[in-house]
Residue frames as a rotation matrix with the C-alpha (Angstrom) as fourth column:
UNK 1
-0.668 -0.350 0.656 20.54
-0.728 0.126 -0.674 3.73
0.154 -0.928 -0.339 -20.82
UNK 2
-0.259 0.511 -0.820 18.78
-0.011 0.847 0.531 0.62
0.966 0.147 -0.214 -19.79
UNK 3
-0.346 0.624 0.701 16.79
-0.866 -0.499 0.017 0.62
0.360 -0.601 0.713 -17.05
UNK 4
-0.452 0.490 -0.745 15.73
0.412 0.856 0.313 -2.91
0.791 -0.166 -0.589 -14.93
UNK 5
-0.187 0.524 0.831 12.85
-0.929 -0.370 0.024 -2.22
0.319 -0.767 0.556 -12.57
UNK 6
-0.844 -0.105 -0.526 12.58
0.035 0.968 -0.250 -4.61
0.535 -0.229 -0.813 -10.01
UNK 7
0.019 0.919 -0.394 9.40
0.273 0.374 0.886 -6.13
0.962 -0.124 -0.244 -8.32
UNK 8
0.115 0.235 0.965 8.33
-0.796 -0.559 0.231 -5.03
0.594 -0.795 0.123 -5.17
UNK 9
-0.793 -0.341 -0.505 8.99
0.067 0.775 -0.628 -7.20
0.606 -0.532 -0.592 -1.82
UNK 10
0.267 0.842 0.469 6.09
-0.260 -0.406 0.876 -7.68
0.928 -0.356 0.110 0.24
UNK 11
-0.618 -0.482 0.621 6.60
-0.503 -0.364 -0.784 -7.00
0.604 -0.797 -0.017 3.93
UNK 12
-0.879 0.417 0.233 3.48
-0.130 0.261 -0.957 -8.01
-0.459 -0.871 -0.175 5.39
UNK 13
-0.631 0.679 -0.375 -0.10
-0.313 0.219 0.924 -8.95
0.710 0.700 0.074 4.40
UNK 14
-0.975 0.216 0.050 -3.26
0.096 0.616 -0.782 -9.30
-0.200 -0.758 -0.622 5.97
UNK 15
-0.600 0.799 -0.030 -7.25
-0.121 -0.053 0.991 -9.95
0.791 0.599 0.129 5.22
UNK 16
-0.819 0.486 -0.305 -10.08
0.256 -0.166 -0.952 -8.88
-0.514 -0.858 0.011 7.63
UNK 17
0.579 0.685 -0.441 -14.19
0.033 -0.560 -0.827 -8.43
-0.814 0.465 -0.348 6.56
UNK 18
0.706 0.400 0.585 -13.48
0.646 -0.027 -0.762 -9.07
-0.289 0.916 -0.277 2.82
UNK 19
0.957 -0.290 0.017 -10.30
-0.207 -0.719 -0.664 -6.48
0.205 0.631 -0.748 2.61
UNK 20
0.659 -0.733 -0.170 -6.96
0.737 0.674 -0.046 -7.54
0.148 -0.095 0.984 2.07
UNK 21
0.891 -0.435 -0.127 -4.09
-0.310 -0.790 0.529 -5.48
-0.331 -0.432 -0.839 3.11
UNK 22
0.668 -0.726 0.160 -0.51
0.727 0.683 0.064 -5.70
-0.156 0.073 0.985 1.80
UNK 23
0.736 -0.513 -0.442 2.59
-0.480 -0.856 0.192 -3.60
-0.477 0.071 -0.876 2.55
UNK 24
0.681 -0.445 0.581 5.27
0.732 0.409 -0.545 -3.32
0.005 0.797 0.604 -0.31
UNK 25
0.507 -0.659 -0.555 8.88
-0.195 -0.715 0.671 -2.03
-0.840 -0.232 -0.491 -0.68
UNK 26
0.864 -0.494 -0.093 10.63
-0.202 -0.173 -0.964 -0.78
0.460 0.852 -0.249 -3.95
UNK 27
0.282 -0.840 -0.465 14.01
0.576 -0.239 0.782 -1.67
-0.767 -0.488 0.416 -2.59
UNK 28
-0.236 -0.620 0.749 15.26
0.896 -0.437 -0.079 0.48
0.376 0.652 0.658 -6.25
UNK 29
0.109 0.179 0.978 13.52
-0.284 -0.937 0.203 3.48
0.953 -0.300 -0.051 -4.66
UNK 30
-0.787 -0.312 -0.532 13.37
0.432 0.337 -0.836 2.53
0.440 -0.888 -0.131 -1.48
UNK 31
-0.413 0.772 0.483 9.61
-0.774 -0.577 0.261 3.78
0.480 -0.266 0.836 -1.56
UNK 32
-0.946 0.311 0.086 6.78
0.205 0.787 -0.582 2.10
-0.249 -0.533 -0.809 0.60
UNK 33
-0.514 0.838 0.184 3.15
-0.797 -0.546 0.258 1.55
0.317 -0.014 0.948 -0.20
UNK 34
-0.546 0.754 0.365 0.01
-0.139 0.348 -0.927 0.08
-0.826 -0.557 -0.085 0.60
UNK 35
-0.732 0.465 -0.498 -2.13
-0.595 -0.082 0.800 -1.64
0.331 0.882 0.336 -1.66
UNK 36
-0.661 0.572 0.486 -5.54
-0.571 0.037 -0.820 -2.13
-0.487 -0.820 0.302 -0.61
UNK 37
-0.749 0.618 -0.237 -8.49
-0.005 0.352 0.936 -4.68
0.662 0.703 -0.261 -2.12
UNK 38
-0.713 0.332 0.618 -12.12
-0.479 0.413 -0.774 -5.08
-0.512 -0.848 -0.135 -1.40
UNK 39
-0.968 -0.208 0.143 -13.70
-0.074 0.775 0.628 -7.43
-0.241 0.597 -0.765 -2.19
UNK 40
-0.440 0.826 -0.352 -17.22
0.464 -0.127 -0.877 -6.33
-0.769 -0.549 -0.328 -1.30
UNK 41
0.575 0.576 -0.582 -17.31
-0.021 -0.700 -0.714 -3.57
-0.818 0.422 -0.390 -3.10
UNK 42
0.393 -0.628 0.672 -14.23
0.857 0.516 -0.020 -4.06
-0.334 0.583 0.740 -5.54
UNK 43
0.839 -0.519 0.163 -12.87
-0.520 -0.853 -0.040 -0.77
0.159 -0.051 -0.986 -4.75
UNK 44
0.453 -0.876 -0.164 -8.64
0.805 0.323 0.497 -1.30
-0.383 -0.357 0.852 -4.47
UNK 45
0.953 -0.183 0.243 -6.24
-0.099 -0.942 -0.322 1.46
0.287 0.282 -0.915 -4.21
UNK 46
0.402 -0.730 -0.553 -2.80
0.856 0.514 -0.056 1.98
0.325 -0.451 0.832 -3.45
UNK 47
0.968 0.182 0.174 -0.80
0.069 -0.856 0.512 4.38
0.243 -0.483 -0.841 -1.17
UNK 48
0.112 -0.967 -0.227 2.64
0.750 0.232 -0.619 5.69
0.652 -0.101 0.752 -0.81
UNK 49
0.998 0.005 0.066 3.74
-0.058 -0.403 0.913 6.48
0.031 -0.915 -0.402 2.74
UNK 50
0.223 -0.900 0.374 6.83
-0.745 -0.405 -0.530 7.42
0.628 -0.161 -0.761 4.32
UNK 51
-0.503 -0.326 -0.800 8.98
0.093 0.900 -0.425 4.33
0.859 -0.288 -0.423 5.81
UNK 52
-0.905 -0.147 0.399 8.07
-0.239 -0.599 -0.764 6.11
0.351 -0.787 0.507 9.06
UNK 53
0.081 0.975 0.205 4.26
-0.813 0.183 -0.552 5.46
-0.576 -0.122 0.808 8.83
UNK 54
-0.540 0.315 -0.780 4.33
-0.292 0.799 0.525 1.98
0.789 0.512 -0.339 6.98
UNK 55
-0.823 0.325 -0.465 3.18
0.465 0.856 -0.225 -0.22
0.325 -0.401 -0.856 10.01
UNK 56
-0.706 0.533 -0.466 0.72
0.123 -0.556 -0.822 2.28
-0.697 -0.638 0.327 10.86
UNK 57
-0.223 0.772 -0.595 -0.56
-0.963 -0.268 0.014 3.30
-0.149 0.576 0.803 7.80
UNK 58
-0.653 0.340 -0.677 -1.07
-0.417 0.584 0.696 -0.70
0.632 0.737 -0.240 7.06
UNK 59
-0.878 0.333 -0.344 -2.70
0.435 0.255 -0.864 -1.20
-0.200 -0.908 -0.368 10.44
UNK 60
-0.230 0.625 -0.746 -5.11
0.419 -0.628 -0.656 1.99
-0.878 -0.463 -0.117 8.92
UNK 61
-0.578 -0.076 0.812 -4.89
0.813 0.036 0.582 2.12
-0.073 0.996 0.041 5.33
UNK 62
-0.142 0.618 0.773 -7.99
0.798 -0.390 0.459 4.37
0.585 0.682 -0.438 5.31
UNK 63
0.670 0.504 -0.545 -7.06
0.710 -0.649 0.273 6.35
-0.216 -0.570 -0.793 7.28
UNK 64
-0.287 -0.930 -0.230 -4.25
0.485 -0.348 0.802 7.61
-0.826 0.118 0.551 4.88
UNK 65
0.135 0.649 0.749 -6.92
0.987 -0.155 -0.043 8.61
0.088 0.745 -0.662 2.43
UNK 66
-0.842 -0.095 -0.531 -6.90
0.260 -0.934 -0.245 12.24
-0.473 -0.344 0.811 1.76
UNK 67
-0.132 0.913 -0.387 -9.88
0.354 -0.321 -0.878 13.84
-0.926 -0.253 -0.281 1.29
UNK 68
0.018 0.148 0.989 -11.36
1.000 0.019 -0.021 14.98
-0.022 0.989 -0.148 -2.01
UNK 69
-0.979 0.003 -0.206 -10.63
-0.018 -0.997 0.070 18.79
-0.205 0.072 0.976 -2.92
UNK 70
-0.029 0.982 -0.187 -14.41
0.500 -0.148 -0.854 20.38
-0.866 -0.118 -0.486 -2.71
């Protein structure tokens, strides 16, 4: 079976205090994430959220962090 994965579409983008923000949709999955940079520290991560919480979670990115298991 052959298999074409296709590039994400970015939705939105934005850069505040060294951290860039950018929301992205899989239209083959139809998944949404968040892919964070800073530049400060050169920490970047990315996050997959429900469609439901995209504009929110990119508005808050860190606040979609879950906590580390103790």
């Amino acid at each position: 079976m052959n298999q074409t994965l296709t590039m994400p579409r970015e939705l939105d983008h934005r850069e505040s205090d060294g951290v860039s923000v950018t929301l992205l949709w899989y239209e083959d999955s139809d998944r949404v994430t968040i892919h964070v940079v800073d530049s400060d520290t050169g920490e970047e991560f990315d996050l997959e959220v429900a469609g439901r919480d995209a504009l929110d979670a990119f508005r808050h990115p860190y606040a979609y962090i879950l906590p580390a298991a103790a």
